[in-house]
C-alpha positions, 0 to 999 in steps of 0.5 A: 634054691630055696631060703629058710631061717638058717640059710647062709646069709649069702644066699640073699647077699647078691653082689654084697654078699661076700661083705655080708659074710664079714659082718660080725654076728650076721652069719645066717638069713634070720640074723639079717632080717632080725638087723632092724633100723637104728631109725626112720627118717620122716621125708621132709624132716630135719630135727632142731639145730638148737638142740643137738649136740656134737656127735649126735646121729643126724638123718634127714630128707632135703634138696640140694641148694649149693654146691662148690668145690675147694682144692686144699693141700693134704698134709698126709700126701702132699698132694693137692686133694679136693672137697665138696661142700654141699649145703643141703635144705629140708624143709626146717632147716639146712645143714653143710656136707664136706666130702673130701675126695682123698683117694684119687686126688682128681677134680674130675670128681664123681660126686661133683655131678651126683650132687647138682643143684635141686637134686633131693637125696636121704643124708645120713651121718654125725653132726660135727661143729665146724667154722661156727656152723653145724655140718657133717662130714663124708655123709652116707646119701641116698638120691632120688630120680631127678624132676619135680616128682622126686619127693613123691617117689620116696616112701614117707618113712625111710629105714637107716641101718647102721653102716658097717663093714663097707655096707651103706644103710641102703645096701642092707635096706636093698638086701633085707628087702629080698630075704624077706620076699625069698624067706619061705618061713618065718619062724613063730617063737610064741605060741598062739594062744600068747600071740592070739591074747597080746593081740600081736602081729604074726611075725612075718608081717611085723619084719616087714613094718619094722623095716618098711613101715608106711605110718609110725602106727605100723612102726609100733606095732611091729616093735611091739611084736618084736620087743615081746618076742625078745622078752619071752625068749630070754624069760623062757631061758630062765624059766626053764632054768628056774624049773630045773633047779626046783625038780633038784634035791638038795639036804636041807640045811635047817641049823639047830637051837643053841649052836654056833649061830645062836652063839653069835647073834648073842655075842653080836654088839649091835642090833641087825636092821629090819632088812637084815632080820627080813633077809636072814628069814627068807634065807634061813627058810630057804636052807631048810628046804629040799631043793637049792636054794638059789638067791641074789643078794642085792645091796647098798655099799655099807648095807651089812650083806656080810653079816647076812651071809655069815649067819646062812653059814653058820646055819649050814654049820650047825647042820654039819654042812660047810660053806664056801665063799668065792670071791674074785681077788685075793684082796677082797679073799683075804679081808672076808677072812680078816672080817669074818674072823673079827666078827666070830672071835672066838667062834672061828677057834673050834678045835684050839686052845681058847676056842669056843665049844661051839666053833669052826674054823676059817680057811683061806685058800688062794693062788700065793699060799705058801705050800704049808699053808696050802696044805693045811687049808686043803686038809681043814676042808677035807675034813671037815675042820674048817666049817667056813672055806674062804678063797679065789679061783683057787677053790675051783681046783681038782685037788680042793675037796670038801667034807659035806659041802652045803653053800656056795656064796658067791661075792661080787657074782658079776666076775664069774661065770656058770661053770665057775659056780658049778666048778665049785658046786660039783665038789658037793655030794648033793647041789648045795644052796647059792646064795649070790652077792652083788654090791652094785644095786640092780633096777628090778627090770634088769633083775627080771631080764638078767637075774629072773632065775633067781629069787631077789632080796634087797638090804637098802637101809644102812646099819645105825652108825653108818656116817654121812658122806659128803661126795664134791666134785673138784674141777681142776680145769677151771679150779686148780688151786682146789686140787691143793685144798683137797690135800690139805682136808686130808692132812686135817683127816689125818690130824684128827685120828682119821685115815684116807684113801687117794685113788688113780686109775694106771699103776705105773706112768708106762701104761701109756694112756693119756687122755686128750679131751680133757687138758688142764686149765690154760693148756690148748684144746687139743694138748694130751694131759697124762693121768696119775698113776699111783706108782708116780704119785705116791712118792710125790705126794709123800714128799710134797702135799702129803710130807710127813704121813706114813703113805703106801701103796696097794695095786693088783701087780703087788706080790701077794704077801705085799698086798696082804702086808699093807691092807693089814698095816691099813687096817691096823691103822698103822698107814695114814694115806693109802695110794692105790688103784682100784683093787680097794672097790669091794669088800675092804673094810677099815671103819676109821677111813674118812676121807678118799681123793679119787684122781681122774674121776671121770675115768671111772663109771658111775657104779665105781665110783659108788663103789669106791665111795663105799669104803668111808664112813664106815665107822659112824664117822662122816666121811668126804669123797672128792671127785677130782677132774679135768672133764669138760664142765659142760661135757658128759663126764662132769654130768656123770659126776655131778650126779654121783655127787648129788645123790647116795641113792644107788639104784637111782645111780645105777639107772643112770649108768645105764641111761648113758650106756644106753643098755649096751651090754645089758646081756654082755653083748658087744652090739656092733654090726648087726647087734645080734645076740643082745637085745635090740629094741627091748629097754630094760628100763622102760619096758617093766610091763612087757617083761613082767608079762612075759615073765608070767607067760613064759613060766605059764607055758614052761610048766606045761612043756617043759621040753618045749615040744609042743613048741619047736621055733621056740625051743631053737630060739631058746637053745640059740640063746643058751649057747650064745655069748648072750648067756655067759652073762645070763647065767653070771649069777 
């Protein structure tokens, strides 16, 4: 029979083949061979014991040189079982692997005779500190003919693949091994003349050195084939959508002199930044062409994106058109709302008694509206009252119509997806522009990998009266009476007319999560420590360290009005301390909040916690942001923490982020299995030249083809991509 590209992949699975049809995201021939080694392993080499830590993947060569069996009592069963430890030597240093035989509690035990003295084996697994040594447990091995030969016999680079599903790393090694002999044609996604001026392997050849290399140059040749073959194909995606968008007419929205913008850079008390006025002309000039407009608008928490968004509304306005601004909660709804309305005071009244002759109206449309009020809403942006439509999924609805809508801004575009946008977009006699925002900083090689459709414009400076924020880390394990004066620098806050915000990460104490690594100061290692949840906390501290200030709650569970109810207390500054989850992490806006407490810090990410920084300081005042933890002081969690402390610097954080995710779901891709579907040797954080280039070629021979046609590997290649799970984030702009 014959194996192509698409062949099921149990065309090639032999006896492994009903394990491989399990496996998630390997469904053809083409997805197994394009499941590369995690790693390749130098015969004779075992890396430093000094410097790796627990948890670290470990594959080496080595003989065994001591072999001894130990009975134990499983505790489980009752029953006697049986482990094997096996001290293995490479030619830098040793290691011990304990099997433990729990399935057939014998003595007469297999590996016992597997593993005799001498034997010379591939060792493969996660280090674990152990009886003051480093050993590995139930290790996945590989051994070689017995004889003084044995070595010889092994190639000088050995391939290690994820083991999953019950699939050993040799298995897949033997399996991959006879597609690519059985392949009758290895798909050429790039078109020659790209190959031919890259100086790139043809396809074929760099499988079979990704897989079975016979030096580290052959290796990297193979990798640098296959990483540009990534790039191209993901860069073609957006190419092409890119293109599409430009063959797109739109009304171009140019706004006129002496109309509502006008009237609210003149009525504005402060000066925009540099960035601002740069941003504001890109956009401004971008609305007054005849295609969409399609722009990310990337900021700094605090960097005044708001403004900017605002004023290309009432652009759109003052050409008759109407904007709507999609944001992902009804929090965040209601304060763009209550932040707009401030900013255009009278401008926002168009149409009612001691409104301006120049105004609009602003609408809110969410989920909790009354019907009445649900009716106005509908009815202002039907008609064409309301110039400015504000709301959550909710203006995604059949029934919300729009009298000549010119703009969608999308708030916090990462919550959303395409069809989302084009929901919204659809209700538009023409395509409106987009203007998509994001407060989480974008390093500009996940902007060309993720975001390259669109055209990017960064706002890093904060506005002039922005306060400094002082972010410590409190570490309770080895400081508790910390956690104490962390209270008291909020009563202080309170005291000087200030407000402030305490953040935990459950609701209720019954969401049952519970964290085991990191017990308090004096408990045992092991002993489970409870996390605060705000429905528990905000009575203790109301009646404890915080007695006597007028403290509220805000969560996502809140009836709406509820919610609506204590955020404008808040902003009202009738509540000192507000207790709540993290429904406050965008958009909230109270400029006399100093001072936020953030329980369990280490539970949050590093761009949330930056996030959740963002909502102090925001009205010239210094601002405090305590990071309270019980995390390991010398384990990751306190790593990420001390480096949100250490720096403001968002984009700097947002690298970060990544580094210790490791890209993971750069492309929203969970990469278990086979990885397939996200990106598995490209970095988006080391690899800036390769995409760029790639950028470049793509769009090149996009414009020359369109439809690809000259080009069918890599027409099926971009539509694998396009329908994949890979483009829901691709596409969440």
């Amino acid at each position: 029979m014959e194996v192509t590209w698409e062949s099921p992949v149990t065309a090639v699975g032999g006896k492994h083949a009903a394990k491989l049809a399990k496996l998630p995201g390997i469904a053809t021939v083409g997805d197994l061979v394009a499941t590369y080694p995690k790693q390749h392993v130098q015969k004779g080499s075992l890396s430093q014991l000094d410097e790796l830590t627990a948890g670290d993947l470990v594959s080496f060569v080595g003989e065994v040189a001591s072999a001894r069996q130990f009975s134990y009592q499983d505790k489980r069963t009752r029953r006697t079982a049986y482990r094997l430890e096996v001290r293995v030597r490479a030619e830098d240093g040793a290691l011990l692997m304990t099997y433990f035989d729990k399935a057939k509690h014998t003595a007469d035990w297999r590996l016992q005779t597997e593993l005799p003295v001498g034997r010379v084996g591939v060792f493969s697994g996660r280090l674990k500190w152990f009886r003051d040594e480093w050993q590995l447990t139930n290790p996945a091995s590989r051994l070689y003919e017995e004889g003084d030969d044995a070595v010889d016999t092994m190639p000088d680079l050995i391939p290690i693949y994820s083991s999953v599903g019950g699939i050993t790393t040799w298995q897949l090694e033997e399996t991959i091994e006879l597609a690519l002999t059985l392949l009758d044609r290895v798909p050429e996604v790039l078109p020659p003349a790209v190959v031919q001026s890259r100086d790139l392997l043809p396809t074929r050849q760099a499988l079979r050195w990704i897989h079975r290399p016979d030096t580290r140059a052959q290796k990297a040749m193979a990798e640098k084939r296959l990483k540009y073959d990534e790039a191209f194909v993901a860069q073609s995606v957006l190419a092409r959508r890119r293109l599409l968008v430009e063959g797109t007419v739109a009304n171009p929205r140019p706004g006129r002199p002496g109309g509502l913008l006008d009237a609210f850079d003149a009525r504005l008390p402060f000066a925009l930044t540099e960035g601002q006025v740069r941003v504001g002309e890109e956009i401004a000039e971008e609305l007054a062409r005849d295609h969409p407009m399609q722009r990310l608008l990337q900021g700094e928490v605090g960097s005044g994106k708001t403004v900017v968004s605002l004023r290309a509304m009432l652009q759109v306005v003052d050409s008759g058109g109407q904007a709507a601004l999609l944001a992902p909660t009804e929090v965040l709804a209601q304060q763009h709302q209550r932040s707009l309305e401030r900013m255009l005071g009278e401008l926002a009244q168009g149409g009612m008694l001691g409104g301006s002759e120049h105004g609009t109206r602003v609408a809110l449309l969410t989920g909790s509206l009354g019907a009445a009020a649900r009716r106005t809403a509908l009815a202002a942006a039907a008609g064409g009252e309301a110039g400015i439509v504000i709301g959550t999924h909710a203006l995604l609805e059949d029934r919300v119509q729009f009298a000549d809508l010119g703009l969608v801004v999308v708030d916090e575009q990462h919550r959303f997806g395409v069809e989302q946008r084009s929901a919204l977009g659809a209700k538009a006699g023409t395509p409106p522009h987009v203007l998509v925002m994001t407060a989480t900083p974008i390093p500009r090689t996940v902007a060309m990998t993720v975001f390259g459709d669109l055209d990017t414009s960064t706002l890093s400076e904060l506005p002039a009266g922005r306060g400094e924020v002082q972010t410590t880390v409190v570490p309770i394990r080895a400081r508790a009476a910390w956690l104490e004066r962390a209270w008291q620098r909020v009563r202080e806050e309170v005291a000087a007319g200030h407000q402030a915000y305490v953040v935990a990460s459950r609701i209720d104490p019954g969401d049952d999560e519970v964290s085991t690594a990191d017990a308090p100061a004096g408990a045992p290692e092991d002993a489970p420590r409870t996390l605060y949840a705000v429905d528990e906390l905000a009575p203790e501290l109301a009646e404890g360290p915080l007695a006597g200030l007028r403290v509220e709650v805000l969560h996502g569970r809140m009836p709406p009005e509820d919610k609506d109810r204590v955020m404008s207390a808040f902003a009202a500054g009738e509540v000192d301390v507000l207790v709540s989850t993290t429904v406050i992490e965008v958009g909230v806006d109270v400029p006399n909040a100093t001072v936020m407490v953030i329980l369990d810090a280490d539970r949050f990410g590093v761009s949330q916690l930056h996030q959740l920084r963002g909502r102090i300081g925001r009205g010239g005042h210094a601002g405090l942001c305590l990071l309270v933890t019980a995390a390991d002081p010398l384990g990751p969690s306190m790593e990420r923490l001390l480096a949100v402390a250490g720096t403001r610097d968002g984009f700097e954080l947002s690298r970060i982020d990544m580094e210790q995710r490791r890209e993971g779901n750069v492309l929203g891709t969970q990469q278990s299995g086979g990885r397939a579907g996200g990106l598995k040797l490209l970095s988006v954080l080391r690899d800036e030249a390769v995409i760029a280039d790639a950028r470049e070629a793509a769009f090149e021979v996009l414009r020359a083809d369109p439809a690809l046609v000259g080009s069918p590997d890599l027409a099926a290649a971009v539509r694998r991509l396009e329908d994949s799970e890979q483009a829901e984030y691709l596409e969440m702009t």
